[in-house]
C-alpha positions as CSV (number, residue, x, y, z in Angstrom):
1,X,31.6,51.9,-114.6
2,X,32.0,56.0,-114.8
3,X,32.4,56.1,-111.1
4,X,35.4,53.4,-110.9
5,X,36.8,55.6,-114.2
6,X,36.7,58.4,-111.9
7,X,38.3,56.7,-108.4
8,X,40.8,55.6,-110.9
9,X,41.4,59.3,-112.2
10,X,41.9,60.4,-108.9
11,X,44.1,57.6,-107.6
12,X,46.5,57.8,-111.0
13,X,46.9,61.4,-110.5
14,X,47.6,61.5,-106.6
15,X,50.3,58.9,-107.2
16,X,51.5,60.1,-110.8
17,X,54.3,62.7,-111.0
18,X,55.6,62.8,-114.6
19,X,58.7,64.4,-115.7
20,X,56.9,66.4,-118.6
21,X,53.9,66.5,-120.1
22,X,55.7,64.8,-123.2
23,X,56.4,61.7,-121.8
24,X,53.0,61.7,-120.2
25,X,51.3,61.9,-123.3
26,X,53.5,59.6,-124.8
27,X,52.8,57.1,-121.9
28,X,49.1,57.5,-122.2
29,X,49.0,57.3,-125.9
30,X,48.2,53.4,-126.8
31,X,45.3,54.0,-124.1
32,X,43.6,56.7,-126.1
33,X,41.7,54.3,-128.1
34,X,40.5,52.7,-125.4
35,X,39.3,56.2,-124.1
36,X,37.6,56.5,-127.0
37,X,35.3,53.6,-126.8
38,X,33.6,55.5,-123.9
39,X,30.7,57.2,-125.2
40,X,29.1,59.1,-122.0
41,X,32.7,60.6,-120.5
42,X,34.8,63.3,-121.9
43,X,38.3,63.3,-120.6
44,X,40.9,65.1,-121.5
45,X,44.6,66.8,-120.4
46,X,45.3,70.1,-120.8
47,X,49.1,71.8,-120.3
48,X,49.8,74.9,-117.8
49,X,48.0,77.4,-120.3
50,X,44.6,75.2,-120.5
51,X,45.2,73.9,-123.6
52,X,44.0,70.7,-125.0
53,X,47.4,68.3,-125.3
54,X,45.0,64.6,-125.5
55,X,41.1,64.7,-125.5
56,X,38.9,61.3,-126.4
57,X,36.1,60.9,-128.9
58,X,33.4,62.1,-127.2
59,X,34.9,65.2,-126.1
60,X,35.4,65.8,-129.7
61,X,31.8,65.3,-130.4
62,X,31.0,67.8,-128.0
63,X,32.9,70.3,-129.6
64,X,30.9,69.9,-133.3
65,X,34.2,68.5,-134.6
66,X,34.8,66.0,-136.8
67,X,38.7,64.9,-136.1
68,X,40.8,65.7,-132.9
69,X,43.7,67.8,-134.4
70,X,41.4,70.9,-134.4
71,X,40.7,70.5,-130.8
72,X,45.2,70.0,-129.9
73,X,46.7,73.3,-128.6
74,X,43.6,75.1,-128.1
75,X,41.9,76.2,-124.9
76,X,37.9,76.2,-123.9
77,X,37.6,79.8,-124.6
78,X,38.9,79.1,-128.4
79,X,36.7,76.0,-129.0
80,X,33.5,76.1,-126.9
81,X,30.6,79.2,-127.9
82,X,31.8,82.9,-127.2
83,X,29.8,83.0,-124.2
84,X,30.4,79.7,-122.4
85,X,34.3,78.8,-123.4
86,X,35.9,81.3,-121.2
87,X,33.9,80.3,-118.2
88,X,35.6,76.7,-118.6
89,X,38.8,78.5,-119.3
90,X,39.1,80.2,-115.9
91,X,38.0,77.3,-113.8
92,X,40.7,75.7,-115.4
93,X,43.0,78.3,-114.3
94,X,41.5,78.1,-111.3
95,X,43.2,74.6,-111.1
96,X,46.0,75.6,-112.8
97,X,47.8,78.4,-110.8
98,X,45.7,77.7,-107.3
99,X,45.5,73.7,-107.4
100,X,42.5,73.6,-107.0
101,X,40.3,70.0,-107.5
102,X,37.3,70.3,-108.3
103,X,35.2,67.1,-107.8
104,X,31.7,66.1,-108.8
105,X,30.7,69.6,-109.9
106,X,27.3,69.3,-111.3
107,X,26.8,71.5,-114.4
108,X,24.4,72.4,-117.1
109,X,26.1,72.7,-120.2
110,X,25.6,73.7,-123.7
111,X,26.3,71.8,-126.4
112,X,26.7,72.5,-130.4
113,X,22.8,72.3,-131.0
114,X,21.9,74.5,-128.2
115,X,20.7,71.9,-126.6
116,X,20.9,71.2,-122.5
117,X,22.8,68.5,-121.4
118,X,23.7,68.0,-117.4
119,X,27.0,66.7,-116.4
120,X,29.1,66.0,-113.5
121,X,32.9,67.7,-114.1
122,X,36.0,66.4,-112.3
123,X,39.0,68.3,-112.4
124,X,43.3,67.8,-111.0
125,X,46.2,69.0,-111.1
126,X,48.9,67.3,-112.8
127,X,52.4,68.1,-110.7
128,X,56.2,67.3,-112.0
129,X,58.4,65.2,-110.6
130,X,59.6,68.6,-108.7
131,X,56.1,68.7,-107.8
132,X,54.9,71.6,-110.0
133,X,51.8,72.0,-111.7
134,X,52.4,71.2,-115.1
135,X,49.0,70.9,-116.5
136,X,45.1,69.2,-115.5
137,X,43.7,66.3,-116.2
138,X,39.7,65.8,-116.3
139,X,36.9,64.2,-117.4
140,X,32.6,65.2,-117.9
141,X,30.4,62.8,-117.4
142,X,26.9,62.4,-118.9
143,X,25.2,62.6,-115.8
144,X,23.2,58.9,-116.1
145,X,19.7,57.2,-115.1
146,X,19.0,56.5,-111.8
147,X,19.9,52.9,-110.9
148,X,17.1,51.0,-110.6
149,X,18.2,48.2,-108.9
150,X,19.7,49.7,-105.9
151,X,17.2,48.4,-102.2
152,X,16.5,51.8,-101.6
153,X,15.3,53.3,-105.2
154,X,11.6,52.7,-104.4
155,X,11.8,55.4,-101.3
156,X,14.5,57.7,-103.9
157,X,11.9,57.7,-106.2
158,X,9.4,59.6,-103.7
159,X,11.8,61.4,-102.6
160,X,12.7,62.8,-106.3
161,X,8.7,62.9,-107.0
162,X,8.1,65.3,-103.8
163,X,11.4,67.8,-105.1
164,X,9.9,68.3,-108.3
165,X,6.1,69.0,-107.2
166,X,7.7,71.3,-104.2
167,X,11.3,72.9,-105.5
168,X,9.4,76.2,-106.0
169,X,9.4,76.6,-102.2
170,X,12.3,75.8,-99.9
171,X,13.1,72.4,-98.9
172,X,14.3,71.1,-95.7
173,X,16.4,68.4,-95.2
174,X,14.1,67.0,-92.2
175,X,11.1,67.1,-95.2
176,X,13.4,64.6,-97.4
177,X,14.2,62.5,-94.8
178,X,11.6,62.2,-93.3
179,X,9.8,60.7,-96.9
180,X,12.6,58.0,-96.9
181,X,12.6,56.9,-93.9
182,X,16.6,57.2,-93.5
183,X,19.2,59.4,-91.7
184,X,20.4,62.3,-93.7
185,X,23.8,60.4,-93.9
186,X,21.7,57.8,-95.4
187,X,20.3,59.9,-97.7
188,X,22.9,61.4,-99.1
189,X,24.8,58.5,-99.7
190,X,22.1,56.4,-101.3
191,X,21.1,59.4,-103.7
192,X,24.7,59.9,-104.6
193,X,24.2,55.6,-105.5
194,X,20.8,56.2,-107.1
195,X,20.5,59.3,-109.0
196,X,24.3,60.4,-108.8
197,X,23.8,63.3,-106.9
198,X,23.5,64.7,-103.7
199,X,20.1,65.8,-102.5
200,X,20.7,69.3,-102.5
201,X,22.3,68.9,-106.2
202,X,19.0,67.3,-107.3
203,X,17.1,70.4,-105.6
204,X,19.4,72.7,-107.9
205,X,18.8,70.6,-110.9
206,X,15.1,70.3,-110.7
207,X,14.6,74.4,-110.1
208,X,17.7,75.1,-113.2
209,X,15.6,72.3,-115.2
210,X,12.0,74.3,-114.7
211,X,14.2,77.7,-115.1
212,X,15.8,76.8,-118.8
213,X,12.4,76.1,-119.9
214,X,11.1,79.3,-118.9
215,X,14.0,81.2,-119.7
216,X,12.7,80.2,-123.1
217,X,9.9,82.3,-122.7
218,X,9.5,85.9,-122.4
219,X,9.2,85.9,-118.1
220,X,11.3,88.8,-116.6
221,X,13.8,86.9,-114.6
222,X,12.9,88.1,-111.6
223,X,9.7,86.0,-112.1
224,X,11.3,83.3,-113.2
225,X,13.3,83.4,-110.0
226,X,10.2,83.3,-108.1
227,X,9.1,80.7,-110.3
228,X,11.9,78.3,-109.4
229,X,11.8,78.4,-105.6
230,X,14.1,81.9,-105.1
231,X,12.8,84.7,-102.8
232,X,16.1,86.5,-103.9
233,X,16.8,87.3,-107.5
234,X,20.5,87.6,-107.0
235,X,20.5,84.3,-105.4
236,X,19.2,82.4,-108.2
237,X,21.5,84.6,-110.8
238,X,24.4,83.4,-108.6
239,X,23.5,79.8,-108.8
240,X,22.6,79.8,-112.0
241,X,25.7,81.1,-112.6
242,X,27.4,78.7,-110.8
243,X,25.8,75.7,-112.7
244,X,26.3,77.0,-115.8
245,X,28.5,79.3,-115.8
246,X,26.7,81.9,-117.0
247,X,24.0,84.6,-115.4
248,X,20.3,84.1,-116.7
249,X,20.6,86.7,-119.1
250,X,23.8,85.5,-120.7
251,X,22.1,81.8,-120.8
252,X,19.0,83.4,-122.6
253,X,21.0,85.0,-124.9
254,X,23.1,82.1,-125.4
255,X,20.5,80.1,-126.4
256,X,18.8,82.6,-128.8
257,X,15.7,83.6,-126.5
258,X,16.8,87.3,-126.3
């Protein structure tokens, strides 16, 4: 269901050119509580300045908040932790002033209990009828259980198995491959169907995964780098970074570990 949501996004707003953001909203508005009913997706539309104009339930929930209003004409960096909201601000901005789309961004965020949660992030542009960037639309989704009834889930699954036992060492395509029996275009279309990612994306996860938990102990990082499967320390800090938007210094403190 999340991935038609998500085609549908992205065909609505490559063939949607509003004349404000006003009549927009007021166009979406008797679907909001339908958007609501989805439990594992937060979507929401910001304006030109990355604030919040509509946002469903569970983006609300994410925030610690009880009602929406609080959430309406605020940006990331006013409503998310000191440390993380700013980081979703300027990728918005980064959308906002460059176009850029940013699609199936795998991400490991923080939510009001500290705790980890991994989530796949689309973002658009939203362009006037004089084909202007007038805002962003986007929606985080839960990233979900592997689908077990897909033909090839029984080879996935080694394939998964044999990332977690080996992502402390590089991994090689031609290893992966080789343990399903498929192409690589095979593989990383039938992950993308199985597990939602691609394989390299479920490399990443598995060595940020094993990295949270020991950022939660007192390792120097640059063990913890070794730890994970990174030769080079400022490798890993750039992407940890770039999952989470944060180094691993700022996620440790984040999280209360330092």
């Amino acid at each position: 269901m999340t991935g038609d949501l998500v085609d549908s996004m992205a065909k609505w707003q490559q063939t949607t050119r509003p004349a404000s953001l006003d009549s927009l909203l007021d166009a979406l508005g008797p679907l909001l509580p339908v958007l609501d009913l989805i439990p594992n997706a937060a979507i929401f539309i910001k304006d030109a300045q990355a604030r919040y104009l509509l946002a469903n339930q569970t983006l609300v929930e994410r925030c610690g908040l009880k009602s929406r209003q609080p959430l309406l004409g605020k940006t990331s960096a006013e409503v998310f932790p000191a440390q993380l909201g700013p980081v979703y601000t300027a990728q918005d901005m980064k959308v906002l002033e460059g176009g850029l789309v940013l699609e199936s961004q795998l991400e490991l965020h923080l939510f009001k209990n500290r705790e980890p949660g991994w989530c796949l992030t689309y973002k658009w542009p939203l362009y006037s009828q004089a084909n202007a960037i007038i805002g962003l639309i986007g929606i985080s989704l839960d990233l979900q259980s592997a689908s077990k009834t897909h033909p090839a889930y029984k080879r996935l699954v080694a394939v998964d198995e044999f990332i977690r036992q080996h992502f402390n060492r590089p991994l090689s395509m031609a290893e992966l491959t080789a343990i399903a029996g498929v192409s690589a275009a095979q593989l990383e279309r039938y992950c993308k169907k199985v597990f939602h990612l691609t394989p390299r994306q479920m490399i990443h996860k598995a060595r940020l995964e094993h990295a949270h938990r020991l950022l939660h102990s007192d390792m120097a990082i640059t063990d913890v780098a070794l730890h994970c499967g990174y030769t080079d320390h400022s490798a890993f800090s750039r992407q940890f970074k770039a999952l989470t938007g944060l180094t691993p210094r700022q996620y440790r403190q984040a999280t209360g570990q330092d």
